[in-house]
KELOMI-796585 format. One record per atom (N, C-alpha, C): residue number from 0; atom name; x, y, z. Coordinates in Angstrom, 2 decimals. Example, Ala and Ser with C-alpha at 12.3 -4.5 7.8 and 13.67 -1.06 7.14 Angstrom:
2
   pos   site      east     north        up
     0      N     13.19     -5.69      7.80
     0     CA     12.30     -4.50      7.80
     0      C     13.20     -3.30      7.80
     1      N     12.85     -2.25      7.08
     1     CA     13.67     -1.06      7.14
     1      C     12.90      0.03      7.87
//
This chain:
112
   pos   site      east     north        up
     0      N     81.69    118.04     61.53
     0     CA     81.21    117.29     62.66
     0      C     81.96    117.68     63.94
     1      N     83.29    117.53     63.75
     1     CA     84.03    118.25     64.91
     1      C     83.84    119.89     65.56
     2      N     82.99    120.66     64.60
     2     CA     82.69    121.90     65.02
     2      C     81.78    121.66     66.25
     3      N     80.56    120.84     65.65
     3     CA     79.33    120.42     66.38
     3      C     80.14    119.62     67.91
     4      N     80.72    119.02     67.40
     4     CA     81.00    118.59     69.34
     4      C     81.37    119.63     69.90
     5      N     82.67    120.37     69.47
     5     CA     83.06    121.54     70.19
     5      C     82.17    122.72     70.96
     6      N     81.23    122.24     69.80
     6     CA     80.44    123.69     70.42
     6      C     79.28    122.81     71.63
     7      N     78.76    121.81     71.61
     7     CA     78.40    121.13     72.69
     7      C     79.39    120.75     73.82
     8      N     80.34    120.69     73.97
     8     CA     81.19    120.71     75.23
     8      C     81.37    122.08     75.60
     9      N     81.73    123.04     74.52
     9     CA     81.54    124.17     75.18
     9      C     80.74    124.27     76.07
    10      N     79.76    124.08     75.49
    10     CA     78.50    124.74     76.60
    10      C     78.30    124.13     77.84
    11      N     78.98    122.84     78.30
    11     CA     79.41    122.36     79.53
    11      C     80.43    122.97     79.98
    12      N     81.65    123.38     79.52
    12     CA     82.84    123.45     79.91
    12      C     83.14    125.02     79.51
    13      N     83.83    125.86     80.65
    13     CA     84.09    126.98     80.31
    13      C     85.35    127.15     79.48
    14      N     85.79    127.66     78.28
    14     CA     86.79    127.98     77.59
    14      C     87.65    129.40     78.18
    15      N     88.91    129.01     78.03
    15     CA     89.72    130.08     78.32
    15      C     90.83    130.26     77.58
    16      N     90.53    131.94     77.18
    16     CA     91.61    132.20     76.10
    16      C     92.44    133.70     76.98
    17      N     93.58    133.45     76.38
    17     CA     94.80    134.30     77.04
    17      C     94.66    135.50     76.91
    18      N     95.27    136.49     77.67
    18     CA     94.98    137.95     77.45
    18      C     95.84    138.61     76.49
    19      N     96.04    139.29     76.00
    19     CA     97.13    139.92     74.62
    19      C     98.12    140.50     75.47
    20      N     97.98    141.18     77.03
    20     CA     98.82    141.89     77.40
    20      C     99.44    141.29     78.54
    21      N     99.12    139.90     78.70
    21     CA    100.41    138.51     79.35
    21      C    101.88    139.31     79.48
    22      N    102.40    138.53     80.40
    22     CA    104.17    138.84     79.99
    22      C    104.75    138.27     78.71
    23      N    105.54    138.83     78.10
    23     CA    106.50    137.62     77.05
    23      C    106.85    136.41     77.69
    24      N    107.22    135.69     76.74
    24     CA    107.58    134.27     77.87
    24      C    109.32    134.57     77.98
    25      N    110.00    135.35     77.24
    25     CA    111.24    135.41     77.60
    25      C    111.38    136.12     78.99
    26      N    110.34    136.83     79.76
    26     CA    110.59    137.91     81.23
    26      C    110.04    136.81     81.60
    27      N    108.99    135.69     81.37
    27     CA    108.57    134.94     82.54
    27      C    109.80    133.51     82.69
    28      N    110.79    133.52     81.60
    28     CA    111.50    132.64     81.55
    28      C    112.72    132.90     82.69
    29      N    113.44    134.16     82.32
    29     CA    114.37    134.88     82.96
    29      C    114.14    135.20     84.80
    30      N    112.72    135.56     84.97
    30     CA    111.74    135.48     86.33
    30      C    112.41    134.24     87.20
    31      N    111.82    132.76     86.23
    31     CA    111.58    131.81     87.02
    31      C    113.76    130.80     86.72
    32      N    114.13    131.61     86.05
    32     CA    115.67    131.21     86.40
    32      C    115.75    131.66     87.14
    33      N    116.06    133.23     87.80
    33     CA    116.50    133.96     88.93
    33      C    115.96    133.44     90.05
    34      N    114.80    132.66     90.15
    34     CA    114.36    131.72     91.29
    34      C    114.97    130.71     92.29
    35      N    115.78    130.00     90.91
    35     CA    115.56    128.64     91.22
    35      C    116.94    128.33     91.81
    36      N    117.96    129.64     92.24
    36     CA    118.58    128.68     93.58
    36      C    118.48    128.95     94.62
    37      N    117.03    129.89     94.64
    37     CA    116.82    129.84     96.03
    37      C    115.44    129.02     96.38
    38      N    114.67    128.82     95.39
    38     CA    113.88    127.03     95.36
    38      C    114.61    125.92     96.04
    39      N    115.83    125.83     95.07
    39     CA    116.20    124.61     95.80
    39      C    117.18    124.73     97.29
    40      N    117.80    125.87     97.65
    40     CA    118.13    125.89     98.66
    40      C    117.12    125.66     99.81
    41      N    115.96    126.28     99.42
    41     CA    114.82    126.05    100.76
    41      C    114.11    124.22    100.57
    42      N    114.28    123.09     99.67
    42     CA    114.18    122.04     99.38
    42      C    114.34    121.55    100.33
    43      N    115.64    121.71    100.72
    43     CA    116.41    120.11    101.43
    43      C    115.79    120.27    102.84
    44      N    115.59    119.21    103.49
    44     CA    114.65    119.38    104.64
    44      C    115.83    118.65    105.69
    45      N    115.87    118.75    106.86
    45     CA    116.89    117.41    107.37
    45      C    116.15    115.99    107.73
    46      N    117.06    115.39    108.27
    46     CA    116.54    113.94    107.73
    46      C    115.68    113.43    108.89
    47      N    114.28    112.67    108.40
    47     CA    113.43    112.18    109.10
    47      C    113.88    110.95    110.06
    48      N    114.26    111.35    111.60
    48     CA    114.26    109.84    112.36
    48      C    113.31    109.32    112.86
    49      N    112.39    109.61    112.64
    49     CA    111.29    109.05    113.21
    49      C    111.18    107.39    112.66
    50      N    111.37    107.10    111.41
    50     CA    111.37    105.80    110.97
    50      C    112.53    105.18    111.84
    51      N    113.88    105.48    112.00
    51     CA    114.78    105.33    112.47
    51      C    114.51    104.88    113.95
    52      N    113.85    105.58    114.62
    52     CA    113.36    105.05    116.38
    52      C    112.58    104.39    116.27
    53      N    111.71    104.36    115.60
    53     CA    110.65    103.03    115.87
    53      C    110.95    102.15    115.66
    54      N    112.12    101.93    114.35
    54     CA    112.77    100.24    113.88
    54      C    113.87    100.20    115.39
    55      N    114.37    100.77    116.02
    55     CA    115.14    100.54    117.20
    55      C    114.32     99.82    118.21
    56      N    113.23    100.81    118.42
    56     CA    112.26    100.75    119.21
    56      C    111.62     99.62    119.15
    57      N    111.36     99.18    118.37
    57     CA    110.63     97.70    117.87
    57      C    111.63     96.60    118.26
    58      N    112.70     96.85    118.08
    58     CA    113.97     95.50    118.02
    58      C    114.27     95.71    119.19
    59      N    114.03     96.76    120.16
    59     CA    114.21     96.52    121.99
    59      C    113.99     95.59    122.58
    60      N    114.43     95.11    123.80
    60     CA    114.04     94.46    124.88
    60      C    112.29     94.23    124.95
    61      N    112.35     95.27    125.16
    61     CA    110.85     96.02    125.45
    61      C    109.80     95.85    124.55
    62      N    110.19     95.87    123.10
    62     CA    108.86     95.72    122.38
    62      C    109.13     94.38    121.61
    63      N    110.17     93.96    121.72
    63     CA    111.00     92.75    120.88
    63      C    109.44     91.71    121.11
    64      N    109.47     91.00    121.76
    64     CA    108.04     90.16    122.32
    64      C    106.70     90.40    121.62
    65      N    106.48     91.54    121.56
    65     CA    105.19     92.22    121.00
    65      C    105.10     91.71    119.31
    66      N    106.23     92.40    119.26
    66     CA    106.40     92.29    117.76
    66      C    106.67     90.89    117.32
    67      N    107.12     90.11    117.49
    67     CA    106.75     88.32    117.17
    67      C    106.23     88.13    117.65
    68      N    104.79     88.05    118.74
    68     CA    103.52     87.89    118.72
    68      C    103.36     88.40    117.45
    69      N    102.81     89.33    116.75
    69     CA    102.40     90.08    116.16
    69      C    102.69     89.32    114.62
    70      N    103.90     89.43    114.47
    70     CA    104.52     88.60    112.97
    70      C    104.13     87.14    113.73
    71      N    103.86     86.21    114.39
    71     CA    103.16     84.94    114.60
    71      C    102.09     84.69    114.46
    72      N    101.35     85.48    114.75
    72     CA     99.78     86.11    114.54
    72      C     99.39     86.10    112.91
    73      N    100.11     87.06    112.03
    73     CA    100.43     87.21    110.74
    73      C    100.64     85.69    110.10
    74      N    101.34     85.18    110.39
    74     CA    101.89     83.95    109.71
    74      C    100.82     83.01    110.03
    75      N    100.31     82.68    110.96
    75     CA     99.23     81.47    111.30
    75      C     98.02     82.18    110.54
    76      N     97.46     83.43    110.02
    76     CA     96.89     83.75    109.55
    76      C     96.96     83.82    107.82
    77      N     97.73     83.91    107.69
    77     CA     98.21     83.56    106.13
    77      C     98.32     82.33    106.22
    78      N     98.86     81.47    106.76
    78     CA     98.50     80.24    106.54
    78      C     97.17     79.24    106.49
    79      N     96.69     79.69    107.11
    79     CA     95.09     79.81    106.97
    79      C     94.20     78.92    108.80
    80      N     95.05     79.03    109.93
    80     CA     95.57     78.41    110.43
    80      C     95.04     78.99    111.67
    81      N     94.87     80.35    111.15
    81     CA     93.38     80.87    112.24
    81      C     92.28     81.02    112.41
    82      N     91.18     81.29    113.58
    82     CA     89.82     81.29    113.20
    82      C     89.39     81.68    112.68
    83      N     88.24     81.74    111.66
    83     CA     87.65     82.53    110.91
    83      C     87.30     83.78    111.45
    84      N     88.26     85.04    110.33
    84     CA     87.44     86.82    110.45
    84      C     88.84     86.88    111.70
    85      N     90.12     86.55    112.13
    85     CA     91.28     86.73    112.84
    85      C     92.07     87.53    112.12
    86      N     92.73     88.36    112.42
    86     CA     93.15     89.75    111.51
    86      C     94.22     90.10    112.19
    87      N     94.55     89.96    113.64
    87     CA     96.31     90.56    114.25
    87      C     95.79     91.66    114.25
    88      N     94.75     92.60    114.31
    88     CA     94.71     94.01    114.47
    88      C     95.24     94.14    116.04
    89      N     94.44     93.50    117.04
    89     CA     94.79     93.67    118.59
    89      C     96.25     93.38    118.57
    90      N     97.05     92.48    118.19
    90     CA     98.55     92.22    118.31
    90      C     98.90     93.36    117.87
    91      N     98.98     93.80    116.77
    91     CA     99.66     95.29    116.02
    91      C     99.16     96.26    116.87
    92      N     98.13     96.69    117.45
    92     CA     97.50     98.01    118.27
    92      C     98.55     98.12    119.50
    93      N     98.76     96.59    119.67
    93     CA     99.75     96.69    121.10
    93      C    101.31     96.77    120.92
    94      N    101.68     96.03    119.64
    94     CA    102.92     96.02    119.45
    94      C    103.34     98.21    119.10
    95      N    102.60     98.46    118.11
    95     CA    102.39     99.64    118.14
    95      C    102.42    101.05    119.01
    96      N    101.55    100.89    119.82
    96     CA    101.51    101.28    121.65
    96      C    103.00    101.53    121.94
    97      N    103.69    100.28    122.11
    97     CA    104.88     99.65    122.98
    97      C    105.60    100.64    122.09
    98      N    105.80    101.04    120.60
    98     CA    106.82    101.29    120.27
    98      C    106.34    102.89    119.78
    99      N    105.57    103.00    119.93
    99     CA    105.26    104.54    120.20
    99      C    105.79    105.18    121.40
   100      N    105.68    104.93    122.51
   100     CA    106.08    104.93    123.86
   100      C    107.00    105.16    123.61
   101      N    107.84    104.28    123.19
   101     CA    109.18    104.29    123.23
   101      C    110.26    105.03    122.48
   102      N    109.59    105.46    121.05
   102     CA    109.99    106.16    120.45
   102      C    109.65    107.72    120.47
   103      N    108.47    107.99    121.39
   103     CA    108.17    109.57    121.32
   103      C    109.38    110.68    122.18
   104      N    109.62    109.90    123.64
   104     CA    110.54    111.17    123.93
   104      C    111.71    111.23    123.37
   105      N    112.35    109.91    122.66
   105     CA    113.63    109.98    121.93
   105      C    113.61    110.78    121.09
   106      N    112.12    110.91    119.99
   106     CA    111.37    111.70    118.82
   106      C    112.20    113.40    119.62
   107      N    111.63    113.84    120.35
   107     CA    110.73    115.29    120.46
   107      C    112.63    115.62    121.55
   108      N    113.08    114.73    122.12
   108     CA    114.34    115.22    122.42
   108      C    115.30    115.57    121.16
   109      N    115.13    115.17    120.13
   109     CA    115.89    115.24    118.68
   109      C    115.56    116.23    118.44
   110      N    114.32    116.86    118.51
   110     CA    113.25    117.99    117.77
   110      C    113.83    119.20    118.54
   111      N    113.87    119.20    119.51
   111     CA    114.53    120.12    120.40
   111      C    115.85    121.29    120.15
//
């Protein structure tokens, strides 16, 4: 019975069988050691601040306001406490804005 399926999936599905004249796996083993400290030397990336300025950026003077609108908005809405179909998208678009602004030339002066 198991022949009979096989050979009906076959015929959906293309089968693939290996070539005889492959590498050994001991040259493809030895290959992919001689690799791997220069894999991981090219790995390490330096470290992303971008998360880093926007949480600054957010806790500013400047966007401080926005952003509790925004988490007030949130909370009267989970509570159930706003009008029906009220979502904080416009609060977040602006709180957002504010801390984009604020965080891009700090961004791209780092990048520099």
């Amino acid at each position: 019975m198991s022949n009979s399926i096989t050979s009906f999936l076959s015929s959906f599905l293309p089968t693939v069988q290996a070539d005889a004249e492959s590498e050994k796996p001991t040259e493809v083993a030895a290959k992919e050691s001689a690799e791997e400290p220069e894999a991981e030397a090219e790995e390490e990336e330096p470290e992303d601040v971008h998360p880093t300025l926007r949480s600054d950026c957010q806790s500013s003077s400047k966007c401080a306001p926005l952003a509790k609108h925004f988490e007030h908005c949130q909370e009267k809405v989970n509570a159930g406490e706003g009008f029906k179909g009220e979502d904080c998208v416009e609060e977040m678009f602006h709180m957002m804005h504010c801390v984009d602004d604020c965080a891009a030339p700090k961004l791209f002066a780092k990048l520099q």
